[in-house]
C-alpha positions in Angstrom: 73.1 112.1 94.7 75.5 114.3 92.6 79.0 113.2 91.7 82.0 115.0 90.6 84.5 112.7 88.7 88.4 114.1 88.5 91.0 112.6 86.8 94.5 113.7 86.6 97.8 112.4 85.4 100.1 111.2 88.2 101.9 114.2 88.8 102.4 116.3 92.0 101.5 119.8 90.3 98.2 118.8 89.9 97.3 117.5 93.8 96.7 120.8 93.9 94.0 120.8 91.6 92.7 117.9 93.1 92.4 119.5 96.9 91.1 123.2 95.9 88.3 121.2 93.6 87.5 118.7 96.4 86.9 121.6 98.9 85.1 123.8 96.9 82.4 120.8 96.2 82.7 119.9 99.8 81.6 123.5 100.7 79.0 123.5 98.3 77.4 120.0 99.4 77.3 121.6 102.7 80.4 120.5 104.8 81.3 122.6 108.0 83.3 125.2 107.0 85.5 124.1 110.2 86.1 120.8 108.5 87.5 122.2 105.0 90.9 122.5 105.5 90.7 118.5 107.1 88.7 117.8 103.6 91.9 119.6 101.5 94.6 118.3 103.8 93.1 114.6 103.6 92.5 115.0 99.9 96.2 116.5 99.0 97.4 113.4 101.2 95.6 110.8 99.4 96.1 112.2 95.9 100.1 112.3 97.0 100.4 108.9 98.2 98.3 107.8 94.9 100.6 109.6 92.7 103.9 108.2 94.5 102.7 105.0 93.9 102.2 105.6 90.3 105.4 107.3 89.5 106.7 104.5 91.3 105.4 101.6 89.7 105.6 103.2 86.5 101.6 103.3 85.8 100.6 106.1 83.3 97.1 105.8 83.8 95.6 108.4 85.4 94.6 108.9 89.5 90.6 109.2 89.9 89.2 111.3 92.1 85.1 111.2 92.5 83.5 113.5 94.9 80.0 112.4 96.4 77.3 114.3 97.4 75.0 112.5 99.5 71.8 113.3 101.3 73.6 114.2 104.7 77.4 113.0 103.9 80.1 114.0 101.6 82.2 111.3 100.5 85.9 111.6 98.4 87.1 108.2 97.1 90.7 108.9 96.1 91.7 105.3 93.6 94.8 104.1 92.3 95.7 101.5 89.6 99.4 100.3 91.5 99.3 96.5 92.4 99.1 96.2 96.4 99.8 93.4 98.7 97.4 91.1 99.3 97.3 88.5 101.8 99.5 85.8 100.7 100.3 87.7 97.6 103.6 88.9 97.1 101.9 92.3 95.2 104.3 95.7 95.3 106.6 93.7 97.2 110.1 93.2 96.1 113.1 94.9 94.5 110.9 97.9 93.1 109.3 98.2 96.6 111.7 99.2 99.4 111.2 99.2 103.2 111.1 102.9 103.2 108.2 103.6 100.8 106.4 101.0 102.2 107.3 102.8 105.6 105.9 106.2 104.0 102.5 105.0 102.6 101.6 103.5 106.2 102.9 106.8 107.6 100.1 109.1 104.4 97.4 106.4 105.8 98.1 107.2 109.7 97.9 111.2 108.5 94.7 110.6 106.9 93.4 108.6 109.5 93.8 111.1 111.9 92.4 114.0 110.0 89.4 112.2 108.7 87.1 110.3 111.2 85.1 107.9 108.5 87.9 106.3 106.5 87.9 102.9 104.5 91.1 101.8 102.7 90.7 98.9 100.3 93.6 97.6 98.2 94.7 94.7 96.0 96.3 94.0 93.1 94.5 95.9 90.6 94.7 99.1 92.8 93.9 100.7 95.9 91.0 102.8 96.9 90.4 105.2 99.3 87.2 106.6 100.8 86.8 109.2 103.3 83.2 110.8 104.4 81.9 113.7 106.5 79.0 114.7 107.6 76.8 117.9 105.8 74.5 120.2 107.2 71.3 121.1 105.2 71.1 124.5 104.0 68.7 126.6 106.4 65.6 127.0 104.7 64.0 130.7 104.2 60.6 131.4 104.8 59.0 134.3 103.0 
């Protein structure tokens, strides 16, 4: 299992960074090449919301971004350090945290849930965490 770690301060100009990384190692650990713009869409998505949340709260450390190479799946876990709400918790919630970014996060979630079929969000009050996965194909082998 290979992993690539990433970690970059909380600032939009570097989401790029984070997507053209994330689909070159996707390509490389064998990811349709039909799926690759879903892997850097999903990526840019998650690496927007994380940064939003950290400009927001006012977090300086930086977002982490590992990319996982697995035997046949590629998985991206995109983390934040921002506090979350947690049942019966009252974390991100309050003057800081109006109904319109809350509004927006659920909205970065629905787009990544629709462009990524394996997707697990966890979150609570040390951070959040999303993982997304697809499938690889094997490189062909070559008989001489």
């Amino acid at each position: 299992m290979a992993t690539v770690e990433l970690r970059f301060s909380a600032l939009p100009e570097h989401v790029r960074t984070a997507r053209l990384v994330a689909a070159a190692v996707a390509r490389r650990a064998g990811v349709d090449e039909a799926a690759l713009d879903e892997v850097r869409l999903a990526v840019g998505e998650a690496c927007s919301r994380a940064v939003g949340l950290h400009q927001t709260g006012g977090i300086s450390a930086p977002v982490k971004v590992l990319l996982i190479e697995e035997e046949k799946q590629f998985s991206i876990e995109v983390g934040d350090e921002a506090p979350h709400a947690v049942a019966g918790g009252a974390a991100g919630a309050g003057p800081g945290d109006p109904d319109g970014e809350a509004d927006e996060d659920e909205m970065g979630l629905a787009v990544i849930s629709g462009l990524v079929d394996d997707v697990e969000v966890s979150a609570g009050e040390h951070g959040g965490l999303i993982k997304m996965t697809w499938p690889t194909t094997p490189p062909p082998t070559i008989l001489v």
